[in-house]
N, CA, C and O atoms as a printed pandas DataFrame, in Angstrom:
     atom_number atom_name residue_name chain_id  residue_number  x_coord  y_coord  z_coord
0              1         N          UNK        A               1    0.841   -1.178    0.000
1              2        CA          UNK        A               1    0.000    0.000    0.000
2              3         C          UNK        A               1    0.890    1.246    0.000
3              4         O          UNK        A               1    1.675    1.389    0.938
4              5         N          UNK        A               2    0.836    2.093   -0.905
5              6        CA          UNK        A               2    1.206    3.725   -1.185
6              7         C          UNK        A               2    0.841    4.186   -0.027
7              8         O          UNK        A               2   -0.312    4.007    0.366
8              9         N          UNK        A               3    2.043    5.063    0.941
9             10        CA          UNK        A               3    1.569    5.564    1.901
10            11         C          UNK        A               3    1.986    6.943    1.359
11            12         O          UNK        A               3    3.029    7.370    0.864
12            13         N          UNK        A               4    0.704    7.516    1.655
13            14        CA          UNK        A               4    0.689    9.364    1.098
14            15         C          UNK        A               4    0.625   10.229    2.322
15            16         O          UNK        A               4    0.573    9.885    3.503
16            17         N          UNK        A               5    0.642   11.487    1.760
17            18        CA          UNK        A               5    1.205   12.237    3.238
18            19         C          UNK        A               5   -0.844   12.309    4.163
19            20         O          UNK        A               5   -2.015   12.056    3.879
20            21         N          UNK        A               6   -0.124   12.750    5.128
21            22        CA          UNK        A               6   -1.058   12.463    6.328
22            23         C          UNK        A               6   -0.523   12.203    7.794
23            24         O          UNK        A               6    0.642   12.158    8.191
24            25         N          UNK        A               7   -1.645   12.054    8.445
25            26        CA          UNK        A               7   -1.390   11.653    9.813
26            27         C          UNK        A               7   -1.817   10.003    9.944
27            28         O          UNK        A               7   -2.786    9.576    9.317
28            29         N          UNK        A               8   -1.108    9.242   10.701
29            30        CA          UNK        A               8   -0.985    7.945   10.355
30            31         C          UNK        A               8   -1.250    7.636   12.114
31            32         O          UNK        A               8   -0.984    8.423   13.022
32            33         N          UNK        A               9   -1.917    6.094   12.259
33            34        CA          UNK        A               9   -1.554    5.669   13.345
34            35         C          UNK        A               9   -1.546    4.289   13.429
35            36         O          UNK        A               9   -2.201    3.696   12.572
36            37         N          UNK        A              10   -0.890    3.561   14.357
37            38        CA          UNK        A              10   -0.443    2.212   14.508
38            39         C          UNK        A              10   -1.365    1.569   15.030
39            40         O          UNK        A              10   -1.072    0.375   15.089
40            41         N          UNK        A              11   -2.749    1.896   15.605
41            42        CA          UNK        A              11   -3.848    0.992   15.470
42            43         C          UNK        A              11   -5.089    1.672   15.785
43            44         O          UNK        A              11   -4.838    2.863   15.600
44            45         N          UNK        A              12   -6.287    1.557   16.161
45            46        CA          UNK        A              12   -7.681    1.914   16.158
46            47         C          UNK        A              12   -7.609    2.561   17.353
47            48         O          UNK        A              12   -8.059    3.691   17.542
48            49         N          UNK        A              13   -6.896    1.686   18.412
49            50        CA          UNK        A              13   -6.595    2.423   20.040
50            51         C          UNK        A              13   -6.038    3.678   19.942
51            52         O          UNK        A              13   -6.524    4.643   20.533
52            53         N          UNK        A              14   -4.857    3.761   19.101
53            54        CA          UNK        A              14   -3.839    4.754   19.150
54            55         C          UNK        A              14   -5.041    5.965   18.825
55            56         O          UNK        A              14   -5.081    7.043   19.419
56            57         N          UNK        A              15   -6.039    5.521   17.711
57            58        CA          UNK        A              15   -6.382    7.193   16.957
58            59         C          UNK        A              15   -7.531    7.306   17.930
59            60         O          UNK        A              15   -7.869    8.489   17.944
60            61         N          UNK        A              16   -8.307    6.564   18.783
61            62        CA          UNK        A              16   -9.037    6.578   20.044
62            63         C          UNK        A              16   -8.301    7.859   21.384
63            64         O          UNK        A              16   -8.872    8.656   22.129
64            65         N          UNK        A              17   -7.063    7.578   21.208
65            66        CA          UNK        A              17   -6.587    8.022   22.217
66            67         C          UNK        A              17   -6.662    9.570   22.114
67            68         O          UNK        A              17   -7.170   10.397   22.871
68            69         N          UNK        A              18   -5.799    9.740   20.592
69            70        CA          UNK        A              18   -5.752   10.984   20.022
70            71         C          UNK        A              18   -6.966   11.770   19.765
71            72         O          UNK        A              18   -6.912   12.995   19.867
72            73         N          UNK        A              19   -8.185   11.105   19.402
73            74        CA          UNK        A              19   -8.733   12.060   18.887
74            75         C          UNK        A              19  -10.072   11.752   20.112
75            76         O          UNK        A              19  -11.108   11.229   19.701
76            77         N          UNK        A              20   -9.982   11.992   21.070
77            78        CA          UNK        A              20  -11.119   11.924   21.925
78            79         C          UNK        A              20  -12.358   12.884   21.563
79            80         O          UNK        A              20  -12.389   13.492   20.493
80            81         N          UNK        A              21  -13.349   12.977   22.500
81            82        CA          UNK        A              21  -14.446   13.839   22.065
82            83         C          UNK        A              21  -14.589   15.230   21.703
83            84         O          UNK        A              21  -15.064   15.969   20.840
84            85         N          UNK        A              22  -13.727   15.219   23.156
85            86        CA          UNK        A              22  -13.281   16.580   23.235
86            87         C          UNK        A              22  -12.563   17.173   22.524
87            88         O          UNK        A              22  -12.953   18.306   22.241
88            89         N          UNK        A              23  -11.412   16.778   22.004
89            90        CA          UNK        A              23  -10.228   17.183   20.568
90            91         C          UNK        A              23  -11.510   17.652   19.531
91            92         O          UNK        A              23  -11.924   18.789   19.302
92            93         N          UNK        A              24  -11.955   16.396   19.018
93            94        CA          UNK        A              24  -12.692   16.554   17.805
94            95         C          UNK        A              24  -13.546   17.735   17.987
95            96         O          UNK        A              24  -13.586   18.640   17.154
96            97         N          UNK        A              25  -14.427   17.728   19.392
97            98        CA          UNK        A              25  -15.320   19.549   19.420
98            99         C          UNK        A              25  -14.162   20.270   18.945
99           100         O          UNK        A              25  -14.170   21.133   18.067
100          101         N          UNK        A              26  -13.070   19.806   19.657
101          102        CA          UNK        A              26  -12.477   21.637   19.526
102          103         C          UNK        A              26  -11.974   21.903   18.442
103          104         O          UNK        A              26  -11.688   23.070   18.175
104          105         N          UNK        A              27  -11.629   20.356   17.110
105          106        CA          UNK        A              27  -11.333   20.772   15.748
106          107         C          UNK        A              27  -12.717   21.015   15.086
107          108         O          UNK        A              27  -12.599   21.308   13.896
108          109         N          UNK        A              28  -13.738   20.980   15.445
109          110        CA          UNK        A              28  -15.051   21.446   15.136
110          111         C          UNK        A              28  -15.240   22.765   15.279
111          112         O          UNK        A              28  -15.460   23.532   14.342
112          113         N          UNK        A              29  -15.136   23.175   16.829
113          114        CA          UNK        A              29  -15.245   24.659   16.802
114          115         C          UNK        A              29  -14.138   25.302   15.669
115          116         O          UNK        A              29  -14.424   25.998   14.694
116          117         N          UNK        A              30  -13.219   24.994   15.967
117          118        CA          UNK        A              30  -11.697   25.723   15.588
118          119         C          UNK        A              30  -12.949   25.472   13.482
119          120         O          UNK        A              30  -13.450   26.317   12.741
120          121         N          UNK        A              31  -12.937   25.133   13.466
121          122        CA          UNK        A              31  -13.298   25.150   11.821
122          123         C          UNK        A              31  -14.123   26.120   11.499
123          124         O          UNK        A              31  -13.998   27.052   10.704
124          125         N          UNK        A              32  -15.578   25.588   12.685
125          126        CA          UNK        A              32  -16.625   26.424   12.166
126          127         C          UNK        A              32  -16.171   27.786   12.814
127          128         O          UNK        A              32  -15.735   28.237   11.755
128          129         N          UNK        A              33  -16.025   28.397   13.358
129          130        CA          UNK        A              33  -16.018   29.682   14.746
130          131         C          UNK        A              33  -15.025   30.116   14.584
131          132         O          UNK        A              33  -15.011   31.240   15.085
132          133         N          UNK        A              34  -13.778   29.779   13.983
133          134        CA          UNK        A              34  -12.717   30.786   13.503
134          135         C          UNK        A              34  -12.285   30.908   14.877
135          136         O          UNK        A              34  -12.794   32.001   15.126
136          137         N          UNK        A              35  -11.606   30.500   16.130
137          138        CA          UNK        A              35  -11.440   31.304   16.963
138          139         C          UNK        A              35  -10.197   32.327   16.838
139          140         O          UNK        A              35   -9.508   32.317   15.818
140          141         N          UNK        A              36   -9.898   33.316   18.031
141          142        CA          UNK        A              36   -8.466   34.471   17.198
142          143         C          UNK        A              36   -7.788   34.057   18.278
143          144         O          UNK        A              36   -6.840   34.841   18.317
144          145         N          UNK        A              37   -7.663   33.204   19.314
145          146        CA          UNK        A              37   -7.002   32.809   20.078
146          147         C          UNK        A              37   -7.184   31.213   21.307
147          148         O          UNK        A              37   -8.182   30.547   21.584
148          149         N          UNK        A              38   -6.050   31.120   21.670
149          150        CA          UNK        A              38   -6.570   30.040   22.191
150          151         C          UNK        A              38   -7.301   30.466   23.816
151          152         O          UNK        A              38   -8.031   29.642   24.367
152          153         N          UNK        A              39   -7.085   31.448   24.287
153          154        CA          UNK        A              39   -8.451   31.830   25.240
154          155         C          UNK        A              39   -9.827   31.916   24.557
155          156         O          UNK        A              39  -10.831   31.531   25.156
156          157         N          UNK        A              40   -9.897   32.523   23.043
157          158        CA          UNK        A              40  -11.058   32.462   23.123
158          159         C          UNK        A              40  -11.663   30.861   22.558
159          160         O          UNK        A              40  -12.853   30.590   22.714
160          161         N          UNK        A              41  -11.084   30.264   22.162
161          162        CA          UNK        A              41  -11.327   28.746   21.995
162          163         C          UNK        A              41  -11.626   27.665   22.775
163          164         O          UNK        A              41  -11.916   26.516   22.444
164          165         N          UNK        A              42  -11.462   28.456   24.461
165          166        CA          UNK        A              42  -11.262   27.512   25.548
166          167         C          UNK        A              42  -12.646   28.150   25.773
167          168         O          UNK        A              42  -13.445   27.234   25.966
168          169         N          UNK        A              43  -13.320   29.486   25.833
169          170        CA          UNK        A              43  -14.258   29.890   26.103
170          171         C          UNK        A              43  -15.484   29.428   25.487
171          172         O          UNK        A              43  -16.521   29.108   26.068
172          173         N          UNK        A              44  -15.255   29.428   24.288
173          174        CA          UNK        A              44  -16.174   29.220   22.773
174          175         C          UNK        A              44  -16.714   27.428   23.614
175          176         O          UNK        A              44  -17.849   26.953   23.591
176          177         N          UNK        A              45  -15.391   26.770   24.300
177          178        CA          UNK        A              45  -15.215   25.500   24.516
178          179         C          UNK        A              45  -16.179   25.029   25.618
179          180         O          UNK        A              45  -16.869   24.014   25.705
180          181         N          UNK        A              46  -15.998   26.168   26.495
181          182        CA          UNK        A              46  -16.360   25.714   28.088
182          183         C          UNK        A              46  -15.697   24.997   29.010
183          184         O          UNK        A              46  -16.135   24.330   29.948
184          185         N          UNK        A              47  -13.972   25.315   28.447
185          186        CA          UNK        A              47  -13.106   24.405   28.713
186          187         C          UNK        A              47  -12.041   25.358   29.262
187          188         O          UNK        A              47  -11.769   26.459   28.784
188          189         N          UNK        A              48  -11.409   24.715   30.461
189          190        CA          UNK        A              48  -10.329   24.917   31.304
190          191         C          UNK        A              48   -8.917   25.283   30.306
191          192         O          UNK        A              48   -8.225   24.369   29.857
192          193         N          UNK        A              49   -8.572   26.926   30.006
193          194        CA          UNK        A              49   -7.553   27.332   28.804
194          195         C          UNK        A              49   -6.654   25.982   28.987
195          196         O          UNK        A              49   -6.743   24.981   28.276
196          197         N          UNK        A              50   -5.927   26.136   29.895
197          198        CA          UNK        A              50   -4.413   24.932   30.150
198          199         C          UNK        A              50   -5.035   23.535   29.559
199          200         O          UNK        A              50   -4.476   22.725   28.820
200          201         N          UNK        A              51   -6.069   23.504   29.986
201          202        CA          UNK        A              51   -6.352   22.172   29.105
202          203         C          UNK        A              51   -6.416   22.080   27.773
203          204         O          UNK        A              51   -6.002   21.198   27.021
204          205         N          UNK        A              52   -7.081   23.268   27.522
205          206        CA          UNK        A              52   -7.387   23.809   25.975
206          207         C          UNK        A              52   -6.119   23.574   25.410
207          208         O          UNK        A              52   -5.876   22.631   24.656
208          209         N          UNK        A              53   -5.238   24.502   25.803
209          210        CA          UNK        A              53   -3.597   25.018   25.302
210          211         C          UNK        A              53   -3.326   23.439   24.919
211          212         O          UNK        A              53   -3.308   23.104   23.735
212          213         N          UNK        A              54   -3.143   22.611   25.837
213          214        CA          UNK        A              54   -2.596   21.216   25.861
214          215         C          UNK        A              54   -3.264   20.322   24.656
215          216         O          UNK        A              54   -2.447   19.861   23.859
216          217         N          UNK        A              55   -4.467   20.058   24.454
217          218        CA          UNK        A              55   -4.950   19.492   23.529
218          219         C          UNK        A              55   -4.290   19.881   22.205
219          220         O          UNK        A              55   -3.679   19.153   21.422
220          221         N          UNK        A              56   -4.670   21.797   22.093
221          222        CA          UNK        A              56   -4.095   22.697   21.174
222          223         C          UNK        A              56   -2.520   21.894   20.603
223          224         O          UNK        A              56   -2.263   21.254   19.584
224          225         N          UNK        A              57   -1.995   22.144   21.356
225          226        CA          UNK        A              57   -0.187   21.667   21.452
226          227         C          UNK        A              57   -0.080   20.131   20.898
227          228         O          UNK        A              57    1.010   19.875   20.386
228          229         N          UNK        A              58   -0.955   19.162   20.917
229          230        CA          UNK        A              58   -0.662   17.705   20.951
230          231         C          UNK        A              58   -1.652   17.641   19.449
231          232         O          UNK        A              58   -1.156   16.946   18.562
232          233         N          UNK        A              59   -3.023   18.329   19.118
233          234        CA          UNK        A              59   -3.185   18.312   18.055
234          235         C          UNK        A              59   -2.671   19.271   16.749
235          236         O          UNK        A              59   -3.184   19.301   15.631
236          237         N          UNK        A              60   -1.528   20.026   17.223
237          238        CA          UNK        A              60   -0.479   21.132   16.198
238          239         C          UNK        A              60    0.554   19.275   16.248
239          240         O          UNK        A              60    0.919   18.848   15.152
240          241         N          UNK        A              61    0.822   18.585   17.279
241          242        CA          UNK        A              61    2.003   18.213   16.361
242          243         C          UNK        A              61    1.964   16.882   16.000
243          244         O          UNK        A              61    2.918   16.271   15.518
244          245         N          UNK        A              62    0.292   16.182   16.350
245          246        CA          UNK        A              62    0.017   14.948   15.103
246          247         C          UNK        A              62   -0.280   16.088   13.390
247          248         O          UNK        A              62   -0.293   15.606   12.257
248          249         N          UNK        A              63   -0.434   17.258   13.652
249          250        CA          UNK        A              63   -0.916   17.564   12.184
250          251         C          UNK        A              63   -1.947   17.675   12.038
251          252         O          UNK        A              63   -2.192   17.763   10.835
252          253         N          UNK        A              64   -3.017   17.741   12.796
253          254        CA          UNK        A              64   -4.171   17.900   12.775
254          255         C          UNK        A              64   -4.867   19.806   12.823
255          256         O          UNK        A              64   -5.850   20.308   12.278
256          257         N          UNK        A              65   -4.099   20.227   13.477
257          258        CA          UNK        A              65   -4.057   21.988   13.167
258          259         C          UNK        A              65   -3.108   22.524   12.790
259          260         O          UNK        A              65   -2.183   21.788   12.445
260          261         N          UNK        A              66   -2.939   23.838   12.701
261          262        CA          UNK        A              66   -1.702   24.929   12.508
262          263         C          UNK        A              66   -2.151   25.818   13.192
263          264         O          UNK        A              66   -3.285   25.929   13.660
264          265         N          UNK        A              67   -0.992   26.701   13.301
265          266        CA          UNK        A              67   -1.579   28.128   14.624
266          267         C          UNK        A              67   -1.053   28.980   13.916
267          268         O          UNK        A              67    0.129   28.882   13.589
268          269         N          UNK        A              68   -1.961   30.164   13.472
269          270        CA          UNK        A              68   -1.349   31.426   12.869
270          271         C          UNK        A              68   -1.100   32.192   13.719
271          272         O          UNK        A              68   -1.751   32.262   14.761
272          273         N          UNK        A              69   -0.113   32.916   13.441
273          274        CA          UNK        A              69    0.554   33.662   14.550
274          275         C          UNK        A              69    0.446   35.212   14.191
275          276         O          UNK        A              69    1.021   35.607   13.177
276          277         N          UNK        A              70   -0.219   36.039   14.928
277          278        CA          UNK        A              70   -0.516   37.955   14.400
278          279         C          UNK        A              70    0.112   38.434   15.735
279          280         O          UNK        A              70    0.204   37.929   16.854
280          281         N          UNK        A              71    0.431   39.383   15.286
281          282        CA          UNK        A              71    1.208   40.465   16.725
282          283         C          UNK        A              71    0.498   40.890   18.010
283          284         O          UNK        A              71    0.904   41.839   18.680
284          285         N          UNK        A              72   -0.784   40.017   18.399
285          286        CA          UNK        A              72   -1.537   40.302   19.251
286          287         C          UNK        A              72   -1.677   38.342   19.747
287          288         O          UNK        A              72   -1.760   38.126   20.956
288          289         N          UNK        A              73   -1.688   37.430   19.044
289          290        CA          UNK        A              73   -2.591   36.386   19.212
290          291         C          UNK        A              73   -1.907   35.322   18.647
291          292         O          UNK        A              73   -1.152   35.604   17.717
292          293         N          UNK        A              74   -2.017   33.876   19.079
293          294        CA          UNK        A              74   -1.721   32.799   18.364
294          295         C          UNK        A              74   -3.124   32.163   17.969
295          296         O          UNK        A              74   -3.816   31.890   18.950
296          297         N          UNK        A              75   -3.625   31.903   16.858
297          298        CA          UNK        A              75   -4.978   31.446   16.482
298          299         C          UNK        A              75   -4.514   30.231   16.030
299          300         O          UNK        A              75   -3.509   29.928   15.386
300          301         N          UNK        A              76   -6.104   29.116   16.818
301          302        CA          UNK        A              76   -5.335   27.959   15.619
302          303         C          UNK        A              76   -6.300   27.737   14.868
303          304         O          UNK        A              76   -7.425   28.166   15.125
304          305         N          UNK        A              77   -5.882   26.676   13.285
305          306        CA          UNK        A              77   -6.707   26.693   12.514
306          307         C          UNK        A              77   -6.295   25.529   11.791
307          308         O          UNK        A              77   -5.177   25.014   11.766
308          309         N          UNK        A              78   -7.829   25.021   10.936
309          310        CA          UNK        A              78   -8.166   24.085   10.691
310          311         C          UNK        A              78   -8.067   23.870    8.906
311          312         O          UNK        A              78   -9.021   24.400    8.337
312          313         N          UNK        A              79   -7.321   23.355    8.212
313          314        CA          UNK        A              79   -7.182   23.491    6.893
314          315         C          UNK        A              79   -8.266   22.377    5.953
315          316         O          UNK        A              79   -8.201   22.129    4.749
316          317         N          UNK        A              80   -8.866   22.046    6.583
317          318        CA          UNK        A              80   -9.276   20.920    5.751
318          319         C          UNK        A              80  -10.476   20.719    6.142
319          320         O          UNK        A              80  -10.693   20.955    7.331
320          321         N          UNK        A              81  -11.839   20.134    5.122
321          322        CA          UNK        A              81  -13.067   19.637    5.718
322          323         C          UNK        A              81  -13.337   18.750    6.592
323          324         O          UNK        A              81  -14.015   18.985    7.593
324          325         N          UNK        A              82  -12.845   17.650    6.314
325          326        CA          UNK        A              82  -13.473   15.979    7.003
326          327         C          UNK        A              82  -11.894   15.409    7.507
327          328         O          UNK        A              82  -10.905   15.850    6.920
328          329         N          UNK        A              83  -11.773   14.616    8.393
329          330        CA          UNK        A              83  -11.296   13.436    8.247
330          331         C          UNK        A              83  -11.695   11.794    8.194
331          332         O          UNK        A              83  -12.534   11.054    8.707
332          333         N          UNK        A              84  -10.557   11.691    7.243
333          334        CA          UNK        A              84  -11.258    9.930    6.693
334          335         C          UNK        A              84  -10.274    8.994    7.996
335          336         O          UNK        A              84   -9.270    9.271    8.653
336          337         N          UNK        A              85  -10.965    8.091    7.932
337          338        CA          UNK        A              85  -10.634    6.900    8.483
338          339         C          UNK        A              85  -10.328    5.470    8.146
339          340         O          UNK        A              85  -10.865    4.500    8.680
340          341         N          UNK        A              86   -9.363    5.432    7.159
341          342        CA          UNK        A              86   -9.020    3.827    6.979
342          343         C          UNK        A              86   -8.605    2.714    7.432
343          344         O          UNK        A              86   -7.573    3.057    8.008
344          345         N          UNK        A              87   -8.706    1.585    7.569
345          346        CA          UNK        A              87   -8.257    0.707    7.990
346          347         C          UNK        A              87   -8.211   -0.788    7.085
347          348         O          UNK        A              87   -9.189   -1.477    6.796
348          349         N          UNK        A              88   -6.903   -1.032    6.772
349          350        CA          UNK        A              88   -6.172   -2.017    5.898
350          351         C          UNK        A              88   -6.823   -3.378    6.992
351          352         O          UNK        A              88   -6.643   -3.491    8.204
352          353         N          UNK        A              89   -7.448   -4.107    6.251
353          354        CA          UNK        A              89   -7.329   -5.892    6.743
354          355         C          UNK        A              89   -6.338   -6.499    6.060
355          356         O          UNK        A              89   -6.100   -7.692    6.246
């Protein structure tokens, strides 16, 4: 199998782990809601910032966001519609 670029994981558990409920709201909000920072993302969230920040931080470095950076704010953001889910038997 052609492996193309992406985020990859070593089994069903692993992407369980990563992408809990909570991640996925917040790559939900982060898509729809534009947030301009990660306070206001934790707010938008209903979620504890440091926790926010942390998710933020662990989904920037599977690849799942990017954070634009302006002279006031680090925003993060979401490049893409959907994610797919494959799994090779």
């Amino acid at each position: 199998m052609k492996r193309e670029n992406g985020t990859y994981f070593t089994s069903l558990e692993a992407f369980r782990k990563a992408l809990t409920p909570k991640r996925m709201a917040l790559l939900h909000i982060i898509k729809t809601e534009q947030p301009s920072s990660i306070n206001e993302l934790a707010r938008m969230a209903n979620r504890d910032v440091k926790n926010v920040a942390d998710d933020v931080k662990y989904l920037e470095q599977i690849a799942l966001i990017e954070k634009k950076v302006t002279k006031r704010s680090i925003a993060p953001v979401v490049a893409y519609e959907k994610l797919m889910l494959e799994i090779s038997v």
